[in-house]
C-alpha positions as a Markdown table, in Angstrom:
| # | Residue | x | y | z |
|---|---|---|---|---|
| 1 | Unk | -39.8 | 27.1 | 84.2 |
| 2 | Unk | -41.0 | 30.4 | 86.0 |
| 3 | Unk | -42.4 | 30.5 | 89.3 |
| 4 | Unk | -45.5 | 32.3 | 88.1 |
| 5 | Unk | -46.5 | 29.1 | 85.5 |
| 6 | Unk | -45.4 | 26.5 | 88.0 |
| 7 | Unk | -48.2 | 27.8 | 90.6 |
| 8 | Unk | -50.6 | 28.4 | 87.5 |
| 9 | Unk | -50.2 | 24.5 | 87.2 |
| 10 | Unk | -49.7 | 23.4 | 90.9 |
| 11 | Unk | -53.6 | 25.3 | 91.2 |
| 12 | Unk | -54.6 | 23.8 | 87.9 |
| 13 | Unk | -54.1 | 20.5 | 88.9 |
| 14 | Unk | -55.6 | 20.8 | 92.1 |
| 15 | Unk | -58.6 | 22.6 | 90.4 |
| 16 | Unk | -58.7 | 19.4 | 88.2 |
| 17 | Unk | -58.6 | 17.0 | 91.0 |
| 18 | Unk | -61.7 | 18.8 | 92.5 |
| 19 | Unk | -63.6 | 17.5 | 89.7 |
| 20 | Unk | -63.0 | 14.0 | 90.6 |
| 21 | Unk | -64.1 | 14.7 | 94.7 |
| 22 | Unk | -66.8 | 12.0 | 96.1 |
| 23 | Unk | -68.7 | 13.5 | 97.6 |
| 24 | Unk | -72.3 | 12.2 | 97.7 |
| 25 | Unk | -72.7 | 13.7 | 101.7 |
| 26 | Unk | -71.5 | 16.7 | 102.0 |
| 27 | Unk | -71.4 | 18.1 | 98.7 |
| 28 | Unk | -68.4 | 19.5 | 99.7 |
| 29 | Unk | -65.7 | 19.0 | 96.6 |
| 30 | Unk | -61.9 | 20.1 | 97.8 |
| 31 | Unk | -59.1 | 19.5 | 95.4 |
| 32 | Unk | -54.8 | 19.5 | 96.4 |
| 33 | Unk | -52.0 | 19.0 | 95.0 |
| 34 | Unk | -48.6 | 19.2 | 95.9 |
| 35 | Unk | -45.4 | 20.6 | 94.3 |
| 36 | Unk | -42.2 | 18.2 | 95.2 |
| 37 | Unk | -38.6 | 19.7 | 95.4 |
| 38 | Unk | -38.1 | 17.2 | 92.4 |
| 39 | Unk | -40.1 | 19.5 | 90.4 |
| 40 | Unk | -43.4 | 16.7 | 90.1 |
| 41 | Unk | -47.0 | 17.4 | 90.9 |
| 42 | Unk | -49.1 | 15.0 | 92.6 |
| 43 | Unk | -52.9 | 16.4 | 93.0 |
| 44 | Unk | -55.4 | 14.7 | 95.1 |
| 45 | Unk | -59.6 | 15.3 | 95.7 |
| 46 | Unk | -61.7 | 14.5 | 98.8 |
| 47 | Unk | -63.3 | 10.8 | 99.2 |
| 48 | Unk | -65.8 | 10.5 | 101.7 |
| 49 | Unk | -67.7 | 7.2 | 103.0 |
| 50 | Unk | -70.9 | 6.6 | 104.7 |
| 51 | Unk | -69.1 | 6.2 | 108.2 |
| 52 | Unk | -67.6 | 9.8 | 107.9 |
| 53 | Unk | -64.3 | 8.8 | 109.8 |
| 54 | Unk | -63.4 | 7.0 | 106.7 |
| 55 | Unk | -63.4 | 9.6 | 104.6 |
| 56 | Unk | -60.1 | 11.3 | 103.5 |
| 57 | Unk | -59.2 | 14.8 | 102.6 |
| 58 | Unk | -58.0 | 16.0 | 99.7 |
| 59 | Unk | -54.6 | 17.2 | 101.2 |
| 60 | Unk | -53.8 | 14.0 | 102.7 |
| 61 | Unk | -54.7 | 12.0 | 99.4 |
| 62 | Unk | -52.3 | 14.6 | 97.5 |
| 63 | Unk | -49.5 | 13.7 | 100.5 |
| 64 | Unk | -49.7 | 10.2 | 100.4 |
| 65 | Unk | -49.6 | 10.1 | 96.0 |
| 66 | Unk | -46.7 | 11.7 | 96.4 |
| 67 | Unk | -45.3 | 9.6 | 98.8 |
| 68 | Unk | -46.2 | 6.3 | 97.7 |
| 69 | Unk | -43.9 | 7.6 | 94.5 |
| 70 | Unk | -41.0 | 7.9 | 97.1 |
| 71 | Unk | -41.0 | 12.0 | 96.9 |
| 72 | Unk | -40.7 | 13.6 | 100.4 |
| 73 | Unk | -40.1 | 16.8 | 99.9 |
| 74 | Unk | -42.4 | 19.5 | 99.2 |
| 75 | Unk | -42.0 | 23.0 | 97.9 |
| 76 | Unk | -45.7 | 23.9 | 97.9 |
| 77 | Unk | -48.9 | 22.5 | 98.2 |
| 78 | Unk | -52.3 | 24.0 | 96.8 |
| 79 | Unk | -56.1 | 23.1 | 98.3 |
| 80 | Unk | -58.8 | 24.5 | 96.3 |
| 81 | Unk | -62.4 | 24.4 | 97.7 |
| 82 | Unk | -65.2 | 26.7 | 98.9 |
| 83 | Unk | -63.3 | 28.7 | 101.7 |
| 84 | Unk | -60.0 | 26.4 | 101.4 |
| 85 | Unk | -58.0 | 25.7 | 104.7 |
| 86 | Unk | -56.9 | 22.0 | 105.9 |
| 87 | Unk | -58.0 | 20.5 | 108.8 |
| 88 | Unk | -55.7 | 19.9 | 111.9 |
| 89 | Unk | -55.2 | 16.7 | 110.7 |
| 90 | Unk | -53.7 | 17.6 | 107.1 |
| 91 | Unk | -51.7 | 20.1 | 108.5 |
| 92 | Unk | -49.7 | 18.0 | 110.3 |
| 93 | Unk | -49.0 | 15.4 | 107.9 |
| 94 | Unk | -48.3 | 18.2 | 105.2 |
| 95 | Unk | -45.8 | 19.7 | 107.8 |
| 96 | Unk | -44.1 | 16.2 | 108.4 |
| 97 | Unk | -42.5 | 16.3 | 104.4 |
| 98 | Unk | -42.6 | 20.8 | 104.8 |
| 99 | Unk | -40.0 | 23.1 | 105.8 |
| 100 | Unk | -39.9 | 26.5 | 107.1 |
| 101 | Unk | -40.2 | 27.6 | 103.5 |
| 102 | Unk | -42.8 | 25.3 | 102.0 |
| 103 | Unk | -45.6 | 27.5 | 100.5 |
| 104 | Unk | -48.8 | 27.1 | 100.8 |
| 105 | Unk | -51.7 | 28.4 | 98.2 |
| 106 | Unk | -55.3 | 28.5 | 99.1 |
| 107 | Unk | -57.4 | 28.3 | 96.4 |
| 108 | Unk | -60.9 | 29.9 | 97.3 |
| 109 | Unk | -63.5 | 29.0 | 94.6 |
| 110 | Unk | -67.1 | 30.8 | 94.3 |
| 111 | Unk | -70.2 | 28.8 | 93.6 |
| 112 | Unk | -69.6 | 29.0 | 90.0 |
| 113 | Unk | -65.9 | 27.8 | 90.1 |
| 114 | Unk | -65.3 | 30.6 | 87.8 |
| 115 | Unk | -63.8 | 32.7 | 90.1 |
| 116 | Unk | -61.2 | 32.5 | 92.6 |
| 117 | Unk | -59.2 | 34.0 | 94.8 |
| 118 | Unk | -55.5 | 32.8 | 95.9 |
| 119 | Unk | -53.8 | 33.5 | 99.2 |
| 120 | Unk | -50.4 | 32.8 | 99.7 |
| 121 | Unk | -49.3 | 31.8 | 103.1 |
| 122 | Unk | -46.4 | 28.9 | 104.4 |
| 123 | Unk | -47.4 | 25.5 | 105.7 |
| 124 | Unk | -44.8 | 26.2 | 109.0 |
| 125 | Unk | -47.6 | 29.4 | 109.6 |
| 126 | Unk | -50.2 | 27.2 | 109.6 |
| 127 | Unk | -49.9 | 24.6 | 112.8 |
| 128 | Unk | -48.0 | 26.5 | 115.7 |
| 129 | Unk | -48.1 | 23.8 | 118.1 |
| 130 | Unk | -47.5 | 20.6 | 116.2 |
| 131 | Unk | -47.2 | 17.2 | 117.4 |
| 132 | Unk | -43.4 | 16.8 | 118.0 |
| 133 | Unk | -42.3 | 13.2 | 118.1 |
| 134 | Unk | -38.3 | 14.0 | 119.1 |
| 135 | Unk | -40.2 | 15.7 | 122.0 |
| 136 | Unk | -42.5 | 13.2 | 123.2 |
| 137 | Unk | -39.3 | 10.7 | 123.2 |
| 138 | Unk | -40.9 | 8.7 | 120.6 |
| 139 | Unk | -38.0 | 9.0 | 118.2 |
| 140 | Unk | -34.3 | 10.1 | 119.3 |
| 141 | Unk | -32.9 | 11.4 | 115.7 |
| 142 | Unk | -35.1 | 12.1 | 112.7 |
| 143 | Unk | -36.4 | 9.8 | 110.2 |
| 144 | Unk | -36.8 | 12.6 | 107.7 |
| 145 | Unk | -33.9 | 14.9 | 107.0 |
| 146 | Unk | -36.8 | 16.8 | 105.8 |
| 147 | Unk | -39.1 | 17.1 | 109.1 |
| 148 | Unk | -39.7 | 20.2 | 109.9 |
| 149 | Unk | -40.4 | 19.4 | 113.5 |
| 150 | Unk | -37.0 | 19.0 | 114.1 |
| 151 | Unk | -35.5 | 22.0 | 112.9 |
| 152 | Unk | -38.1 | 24.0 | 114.9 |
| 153 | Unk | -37.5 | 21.9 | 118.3 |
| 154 | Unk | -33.7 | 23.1 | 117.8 |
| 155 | Unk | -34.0 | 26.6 | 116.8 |
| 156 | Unk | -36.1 | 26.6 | 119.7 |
| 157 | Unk | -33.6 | 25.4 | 121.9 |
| 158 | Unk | -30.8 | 27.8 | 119.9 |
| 159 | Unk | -33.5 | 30.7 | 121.0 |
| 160 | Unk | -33.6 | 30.0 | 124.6 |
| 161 | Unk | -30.2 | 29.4 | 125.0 |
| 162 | Unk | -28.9 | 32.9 | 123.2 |
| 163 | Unk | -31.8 | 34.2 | 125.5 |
| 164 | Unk | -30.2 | 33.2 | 128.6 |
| 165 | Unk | -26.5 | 33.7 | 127.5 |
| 166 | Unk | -27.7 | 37.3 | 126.5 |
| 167 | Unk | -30.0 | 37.9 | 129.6 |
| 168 | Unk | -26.8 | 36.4 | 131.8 |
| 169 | Unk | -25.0 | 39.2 | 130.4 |
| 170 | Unk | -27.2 | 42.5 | 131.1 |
| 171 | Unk | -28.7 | 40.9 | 134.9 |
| 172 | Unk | -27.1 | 39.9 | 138.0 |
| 173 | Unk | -27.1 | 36.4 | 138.7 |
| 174 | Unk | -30.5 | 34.9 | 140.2 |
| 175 | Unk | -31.2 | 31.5 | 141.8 |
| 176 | Unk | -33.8 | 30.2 | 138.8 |
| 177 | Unk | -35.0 | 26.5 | 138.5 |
| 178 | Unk | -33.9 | 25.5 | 135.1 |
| 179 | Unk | -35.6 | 22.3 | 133.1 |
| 180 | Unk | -33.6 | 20.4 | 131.9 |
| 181 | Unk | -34.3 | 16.8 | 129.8 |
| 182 | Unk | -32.2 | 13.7 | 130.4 |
């Protein structure tokens, strides 16, 4: 199938999803959906609750459909809402089953849902500090092959280290502190 109609559904489905949104406080319908490296769709609307901590965004509902069908690894994901961007929270839990090259497609919708405009961007782009469990200590190897928090921790460390090595090279040698984890 061609890129071009597999974002045409990825959006539809999430535009479909929006219809479903519960939303009796805010009024504030959001649809997602996400696009699996399996080729599968898994769509997802807001659902909100009296006691507004309970309530759960549409990106995360998408997320956890998807993973409660055992599919990890994402492609793309799509939010459509009245200026659609994810909250801090869905951004992290869409980066945890993201790579560097999962795209992410932001469905704005105008007050008559007839319109709308789509802006193309990567899920990596979108969180530049993320929690980092290898870093905290919490976990000592990944859980998922997938985790994108991983790769970046080591391409960090690849980064600094060609820094140095290259910096070594042109400088004379200084007394620096280094920091270093054991």
């Amino acid at each position: 199938m061609k890129p071009n109609k597999v974002v045409a559904r990825l959006i539809e489905a999430a535009l479909s999803a929006r219809k479903n949104a519960y939303c009796p406080y805010s009024k504030y319908r959001v649809g997602a959906s996400v696009l699996t490296s399996s080729g599968r769709i898994f769509a997802g609307c807001n659902v909100e609750n009296a006691s507004y901590g309970l309530s759960m965004c549409a990106e995360r509902s998408a997320v956890f459909a998807a993973v409660s069908r055992n599919q990890t690894q994402f492609a793309a994901v799509c939010i459509v809402g009245s200026s659609a961007k994810p909250c801090g929270a869905c951004r992290q839990v869409m980066l945890e089953f993201s790579t560097k090259d999962t795209l992410l497609y932001l469905v704005n919708v105008s007050g008559d849902s007839r319109r709308h405009t789509v802006t193309k961007t990567k899920v990596y782009s979108m969180l530049p500090s993320p929690f980092d469990p290898y870093a905290s200590g919490l976990l000592s190897r990944p859980a998922n092959t997938q985790n994108l928090l991983r790769r970046r921790s080591a391409s960090r460390k690849a980064a600094r280290r060609k820094a140095t090595t290259k910096g070594a090279a042109r400088r004379p040698s200084r007394s620096r502190t280094s920091r270093t984890k054991r």
